[in-house]
C-alpha positions as CSV (number, residue, x, y, z in Angstrom):
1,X,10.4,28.6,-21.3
2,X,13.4,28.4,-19.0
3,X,15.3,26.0,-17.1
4,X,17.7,24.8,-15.8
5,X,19.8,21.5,-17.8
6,X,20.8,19.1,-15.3
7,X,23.5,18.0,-18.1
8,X,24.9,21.4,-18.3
9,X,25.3,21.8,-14.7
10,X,27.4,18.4,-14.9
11,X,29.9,20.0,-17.4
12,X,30.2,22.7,-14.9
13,X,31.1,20.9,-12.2
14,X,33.2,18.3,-14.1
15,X,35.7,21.7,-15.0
16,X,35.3,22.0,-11.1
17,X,35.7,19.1,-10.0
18,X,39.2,19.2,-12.5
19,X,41.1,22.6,-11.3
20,X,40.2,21.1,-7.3
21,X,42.0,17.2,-8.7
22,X,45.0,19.4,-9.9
23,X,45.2,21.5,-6.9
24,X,45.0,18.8,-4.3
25,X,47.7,17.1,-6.7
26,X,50.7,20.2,-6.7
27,X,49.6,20.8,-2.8
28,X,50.0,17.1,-1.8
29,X,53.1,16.4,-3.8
30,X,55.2,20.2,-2.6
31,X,53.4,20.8,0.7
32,X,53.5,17.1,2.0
33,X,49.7,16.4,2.9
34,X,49.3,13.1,3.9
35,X,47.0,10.4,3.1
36,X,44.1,12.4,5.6
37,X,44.4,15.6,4.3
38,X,43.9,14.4,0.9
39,X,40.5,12.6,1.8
40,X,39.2,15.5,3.5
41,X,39.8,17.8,0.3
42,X,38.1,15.1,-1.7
43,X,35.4,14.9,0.7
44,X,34.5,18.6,0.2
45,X,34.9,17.9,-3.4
46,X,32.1,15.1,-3.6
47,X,30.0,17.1,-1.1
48,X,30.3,20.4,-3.5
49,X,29.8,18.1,-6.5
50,X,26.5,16.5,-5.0
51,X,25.0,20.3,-4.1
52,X,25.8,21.8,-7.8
53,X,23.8,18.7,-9.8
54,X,20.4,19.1,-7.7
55,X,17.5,19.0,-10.3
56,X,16.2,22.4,-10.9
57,X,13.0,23.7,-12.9
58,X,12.0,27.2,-13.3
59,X,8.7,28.2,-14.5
60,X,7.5,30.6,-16.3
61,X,4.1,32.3,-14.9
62,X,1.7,30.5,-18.2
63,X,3.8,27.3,-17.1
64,X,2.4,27.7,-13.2
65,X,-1.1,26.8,-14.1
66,X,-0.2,23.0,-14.5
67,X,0.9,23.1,-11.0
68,X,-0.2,23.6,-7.5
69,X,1.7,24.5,-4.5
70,X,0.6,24.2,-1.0
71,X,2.3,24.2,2.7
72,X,3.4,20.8,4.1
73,X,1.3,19.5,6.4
74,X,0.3,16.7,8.8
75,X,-2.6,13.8,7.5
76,X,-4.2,11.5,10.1
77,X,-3.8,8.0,8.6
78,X,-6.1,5.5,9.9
79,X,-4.6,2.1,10.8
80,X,-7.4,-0.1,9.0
81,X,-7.8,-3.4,7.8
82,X,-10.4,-4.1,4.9
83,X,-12.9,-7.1,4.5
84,X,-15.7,-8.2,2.6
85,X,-18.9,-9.2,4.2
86,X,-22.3,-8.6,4.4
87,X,-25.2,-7.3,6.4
88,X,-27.2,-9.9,8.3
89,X,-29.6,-10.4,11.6
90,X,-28.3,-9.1,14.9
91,X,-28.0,-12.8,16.6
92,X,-27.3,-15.9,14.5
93,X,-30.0,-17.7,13.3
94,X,-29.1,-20.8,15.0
95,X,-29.2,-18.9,18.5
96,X,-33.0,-17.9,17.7
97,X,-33.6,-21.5,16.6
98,X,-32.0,-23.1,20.0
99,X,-34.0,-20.5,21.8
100,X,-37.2,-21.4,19.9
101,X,-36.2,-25.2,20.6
102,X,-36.3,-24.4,24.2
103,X,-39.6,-22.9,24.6
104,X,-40.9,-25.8,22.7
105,X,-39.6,-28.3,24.7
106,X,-40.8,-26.4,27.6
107,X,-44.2,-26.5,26.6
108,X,-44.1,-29.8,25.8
109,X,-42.6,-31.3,29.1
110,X,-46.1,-29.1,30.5
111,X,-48.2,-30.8,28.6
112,X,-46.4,-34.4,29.1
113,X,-47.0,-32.9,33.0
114,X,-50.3,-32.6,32.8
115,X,-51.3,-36.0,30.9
116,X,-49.5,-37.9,33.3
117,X,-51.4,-36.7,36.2
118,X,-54.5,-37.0,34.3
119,X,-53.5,-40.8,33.8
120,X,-52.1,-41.6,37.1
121,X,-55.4,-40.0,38.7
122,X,-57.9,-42.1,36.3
123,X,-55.7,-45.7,36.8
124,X,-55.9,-45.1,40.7
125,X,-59.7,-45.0,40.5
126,X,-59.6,-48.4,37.6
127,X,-61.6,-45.8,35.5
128,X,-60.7,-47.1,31.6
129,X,-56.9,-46.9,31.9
130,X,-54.7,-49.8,31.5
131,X,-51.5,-50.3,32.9
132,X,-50.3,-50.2,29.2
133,X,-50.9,-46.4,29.1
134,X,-49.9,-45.5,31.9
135,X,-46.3,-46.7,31.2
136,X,-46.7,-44.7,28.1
137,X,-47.7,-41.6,29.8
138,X,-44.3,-42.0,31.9
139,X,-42.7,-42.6,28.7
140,X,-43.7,-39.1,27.6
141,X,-42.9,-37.3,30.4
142,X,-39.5,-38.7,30.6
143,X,-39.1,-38.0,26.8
144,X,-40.2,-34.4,27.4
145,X,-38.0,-33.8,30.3
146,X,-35.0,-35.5,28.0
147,X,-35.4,-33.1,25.5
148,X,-35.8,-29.8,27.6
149,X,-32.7,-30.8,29.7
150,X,-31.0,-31.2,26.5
151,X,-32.4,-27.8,25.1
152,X,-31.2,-26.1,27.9
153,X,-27.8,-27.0,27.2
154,X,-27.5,-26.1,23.8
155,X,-29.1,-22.0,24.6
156,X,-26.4,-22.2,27.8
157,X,-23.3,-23.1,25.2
158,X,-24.4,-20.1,23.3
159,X,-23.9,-18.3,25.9
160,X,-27.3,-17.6,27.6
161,X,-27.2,-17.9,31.5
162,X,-29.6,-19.8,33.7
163,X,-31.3,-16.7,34.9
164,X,-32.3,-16.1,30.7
165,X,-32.8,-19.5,30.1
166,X,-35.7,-19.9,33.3
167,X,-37.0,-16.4,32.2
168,X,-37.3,-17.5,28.4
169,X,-39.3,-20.9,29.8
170,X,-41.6,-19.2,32.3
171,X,-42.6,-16.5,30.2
172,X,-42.9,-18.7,26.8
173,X,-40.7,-16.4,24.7
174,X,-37.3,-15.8,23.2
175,X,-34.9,-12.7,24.1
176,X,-33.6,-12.4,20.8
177,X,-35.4,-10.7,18.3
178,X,-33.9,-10.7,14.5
179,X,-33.0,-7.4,13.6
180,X,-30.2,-6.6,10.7
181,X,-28.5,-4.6,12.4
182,X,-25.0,-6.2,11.9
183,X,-22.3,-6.8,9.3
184,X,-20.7,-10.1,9.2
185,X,-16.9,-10.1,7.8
186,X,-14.4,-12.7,6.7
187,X,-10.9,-11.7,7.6
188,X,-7.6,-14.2,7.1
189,X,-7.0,-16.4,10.0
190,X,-3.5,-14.2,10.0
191,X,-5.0,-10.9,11.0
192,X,-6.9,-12.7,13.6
193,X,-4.3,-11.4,16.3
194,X,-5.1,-7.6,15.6
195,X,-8.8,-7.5,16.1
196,X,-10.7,-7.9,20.0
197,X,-14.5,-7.2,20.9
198,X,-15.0,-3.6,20.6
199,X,-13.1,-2.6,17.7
200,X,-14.2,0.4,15.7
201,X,-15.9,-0.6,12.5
202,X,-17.1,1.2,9.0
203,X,-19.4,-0.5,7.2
204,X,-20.3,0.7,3.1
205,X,-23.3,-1.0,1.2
206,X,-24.0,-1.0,-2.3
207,X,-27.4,0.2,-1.5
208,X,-25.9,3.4,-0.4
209,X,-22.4,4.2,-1.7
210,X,-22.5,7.8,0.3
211,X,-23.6,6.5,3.5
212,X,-21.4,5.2,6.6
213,X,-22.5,2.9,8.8
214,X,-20.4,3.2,11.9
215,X,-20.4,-0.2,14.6
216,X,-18.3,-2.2,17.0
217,X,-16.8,-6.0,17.2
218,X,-19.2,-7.8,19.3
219,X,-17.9,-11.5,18.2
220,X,-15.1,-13.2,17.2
221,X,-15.5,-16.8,15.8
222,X,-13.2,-19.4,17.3
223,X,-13.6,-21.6,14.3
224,X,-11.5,-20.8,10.8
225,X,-12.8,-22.4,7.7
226,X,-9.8,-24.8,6.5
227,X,-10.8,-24.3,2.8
228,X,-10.1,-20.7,3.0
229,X,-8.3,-19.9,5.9
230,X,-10.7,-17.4,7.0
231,X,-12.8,-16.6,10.4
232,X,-15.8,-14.3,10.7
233,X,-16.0,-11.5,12.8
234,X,-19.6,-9.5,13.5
235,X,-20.0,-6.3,14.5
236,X,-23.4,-4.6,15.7
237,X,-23.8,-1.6,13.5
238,X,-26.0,1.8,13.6
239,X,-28.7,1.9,11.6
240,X,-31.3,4.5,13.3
241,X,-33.5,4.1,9.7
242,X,-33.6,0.3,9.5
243,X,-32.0,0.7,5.6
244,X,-29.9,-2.3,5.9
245,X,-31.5,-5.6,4.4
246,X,-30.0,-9.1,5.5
247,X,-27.5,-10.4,2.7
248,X,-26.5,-7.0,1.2
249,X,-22.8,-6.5,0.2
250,X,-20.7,-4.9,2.3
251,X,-17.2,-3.4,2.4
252,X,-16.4,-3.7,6.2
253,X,-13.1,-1.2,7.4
254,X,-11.6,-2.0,11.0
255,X,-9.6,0.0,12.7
256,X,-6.8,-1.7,13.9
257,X,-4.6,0.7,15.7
258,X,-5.4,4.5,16.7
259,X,-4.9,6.6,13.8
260,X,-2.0,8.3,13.4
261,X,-1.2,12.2,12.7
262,X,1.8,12.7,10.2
263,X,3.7,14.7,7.3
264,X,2.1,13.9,4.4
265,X,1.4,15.8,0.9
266,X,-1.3,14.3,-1.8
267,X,0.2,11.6,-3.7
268,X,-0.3,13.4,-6.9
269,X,2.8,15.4,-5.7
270,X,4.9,12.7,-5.4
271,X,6.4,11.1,-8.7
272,X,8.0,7.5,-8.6
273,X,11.2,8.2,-10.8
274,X,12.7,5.5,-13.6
275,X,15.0,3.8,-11.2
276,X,12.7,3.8,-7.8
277,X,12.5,6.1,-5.9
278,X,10.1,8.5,-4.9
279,X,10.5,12.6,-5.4
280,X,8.6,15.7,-4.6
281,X,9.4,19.3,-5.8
282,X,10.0,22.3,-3.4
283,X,10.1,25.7,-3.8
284,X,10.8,29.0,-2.0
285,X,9.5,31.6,-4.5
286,X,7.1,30.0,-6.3
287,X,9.0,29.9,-9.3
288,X,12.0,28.2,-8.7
289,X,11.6,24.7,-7.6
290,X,13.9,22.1,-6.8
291,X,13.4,18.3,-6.8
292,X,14.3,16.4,-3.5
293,X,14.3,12.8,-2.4
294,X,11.7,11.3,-0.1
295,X,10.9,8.5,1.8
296,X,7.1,7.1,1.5
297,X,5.7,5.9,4.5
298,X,1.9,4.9,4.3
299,X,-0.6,5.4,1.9
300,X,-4.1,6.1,2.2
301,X,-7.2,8.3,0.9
302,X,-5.1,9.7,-2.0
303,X,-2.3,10.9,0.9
304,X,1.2,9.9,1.2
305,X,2.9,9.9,4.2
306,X,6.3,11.4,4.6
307,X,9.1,9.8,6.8
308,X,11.9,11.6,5.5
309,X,12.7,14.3,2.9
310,X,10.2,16.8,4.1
311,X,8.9,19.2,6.9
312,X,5.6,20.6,8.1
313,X,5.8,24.1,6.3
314,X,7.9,24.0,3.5
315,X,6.2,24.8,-0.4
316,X,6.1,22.0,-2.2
317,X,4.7,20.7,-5.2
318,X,0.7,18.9,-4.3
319,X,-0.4,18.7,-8.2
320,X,1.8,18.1,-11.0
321,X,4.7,17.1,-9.5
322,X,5.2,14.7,-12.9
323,X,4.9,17.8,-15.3
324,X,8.1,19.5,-13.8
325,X,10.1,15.7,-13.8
326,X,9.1,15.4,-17.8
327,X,10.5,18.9,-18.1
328,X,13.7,17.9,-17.0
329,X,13.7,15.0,-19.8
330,X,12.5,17.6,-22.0
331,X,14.6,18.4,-25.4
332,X,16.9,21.5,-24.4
333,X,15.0,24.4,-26.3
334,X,16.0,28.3,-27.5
């Protein structure tokens, strides 16, 4: 095995960095550099001193099977935001249940109709009605009509117009159907801001680990629960096989932003060194690589994104980018 010792390249440069002290010493003190002059020779000095101590590994070709090395490239990161949730029917349940109120109360107002005609008719001709129930017949109707009116306004809050509500009362039946179709997520009351009806959504179940159900935002509760801080959001999702079962588990994703296209490498090539920071190894030959400092951007789907440090292109270390930074801890060998 060879490589290069990072220490030994130090004692190099240190009987460098020596001879160019001296020299800038005898030229300053018989030639008369000034204060400027000097700077600028100790400038070069630093910058030579800097390029000689770059951390370099060579590998041997056995040694090149730990590795991989591929082209830099770009990554499209998805701006997401991740939730927990589960499946449930496609309208709330108190929707269907104020619908279903309505068409009850509807029918019941025609029948309170109907008696109260019945009555009035019969105490007109003093055939067996008393005055007693007739003012109860009234009664009823007026109840009935009470409680429809009152109906009526409970399906409008929810958002159904007039048009649905006298459709829903003159045919006898409810628009909504339940169908569980849609995942219902809890998000912090702090995100709130970044999401708006028609927002793409991914939805995972339990049920099916390899399967993606894709959906949209459809509604955004007003109300946040002030135990946990948290709002719902639901989201109508595809389901063309009817697989999803109300109250399953799900792992809701939702896109945020566009996604966006950028250098990255796999984040097994980058290695987080002892004191921070983040470094990838390059290479030009395939044999000779040299370790560079980068700047870490997002990181997603086993990808990090590169803000600095690297261009689309370049060789550079994808797999066992932490093998060649052990080697350079390594014990110097024969």
């Amino acid at each position: 095995m060879r490589f290069k010792r990072t220490t030994l390249l130090v004692a190099a440069v240190a009987v460098v960095v020596l001879a160019i002290s001296i020299s800038i010493y005898f030229t300053k003190t018989q030639s008369g550099f000034g204060p400027e002059q000097v700077n600028a020779a100790q400038g070069q000095l630093s910058s030579l001193s800097s390029s000689q101590t770059q951390s370099t590994v060579i590998l041997e070709e056995t040694q090149l099977k730990a590795i991989k090395v591929e082209s830099v490239g770009t990554h499209l990161f998805k701006d997401e935001l991740e939730a927990v949730g589960s499946i449930d029917f496609d309208e709330d349940v108190p929707v269907v249940q104020a619908e279903s109120a309505l068409v009850g109360a509807a029918a019941a107002l025609g029948v309170a109709n109907k008696e109260l005609a019945r009555v009035r008719d019969l105490y007109a001709t003093n055939v067996g009605v008393s005055q007693r129930e007739l003012e109860q017949a009234i009664g009823d109707q007026q109840t009935a009509a009470a409680a429809l009116k009152s109906a009526r306004d409970a399906v409008r809050i929810l958002g159904k117009t007039e048009a649905e509500i006298d459709q829903m009362i003159e045919t006898g039946k409810i628009e909504t159907t339940l169908v569980s179709q849609v995942a219902v997520a809890n998000v912090s009351e702090t995100d709130t801001p970044l999401f708006h009806v028609g927002q793409a959504v991914t939805v995972r179940v339990m049920a099916y680990p390899d399967r993606v159900f894709e959906g949209k935002i459809y509604k955004i509760y007003a109300v946040v629960d002030p135990n946990t801080h948290r709002t719902k959001i639901r989201a109508k999702v595809a389901d063309p096989k009817s697989e999803l079962r109300p109250g399953m588990l799900a792992n809701v994703m939702i896109r945020v932003q566009e996604p966006l296209k950028a250098v990255a490498i796999p984040a097994n090539g980058v290695v987080r060194e002892g004191d921070g920071t983040m470094t990838v190894w390059v290479t030009t030959d395939r044999h000779q690589f040299l370790q560079r400092i980068v700047k870490i951007g997002m990181q997603k789907d086993g990808w990090d994104q590169i803000i600095e440090g690297l261009k689309p292109g370049e060789l550079a270390v994808t797999e066992g980018g932490i093998f060649l930074s052990n080697m350079l801890e390594a014990p110097p060998t024969d």
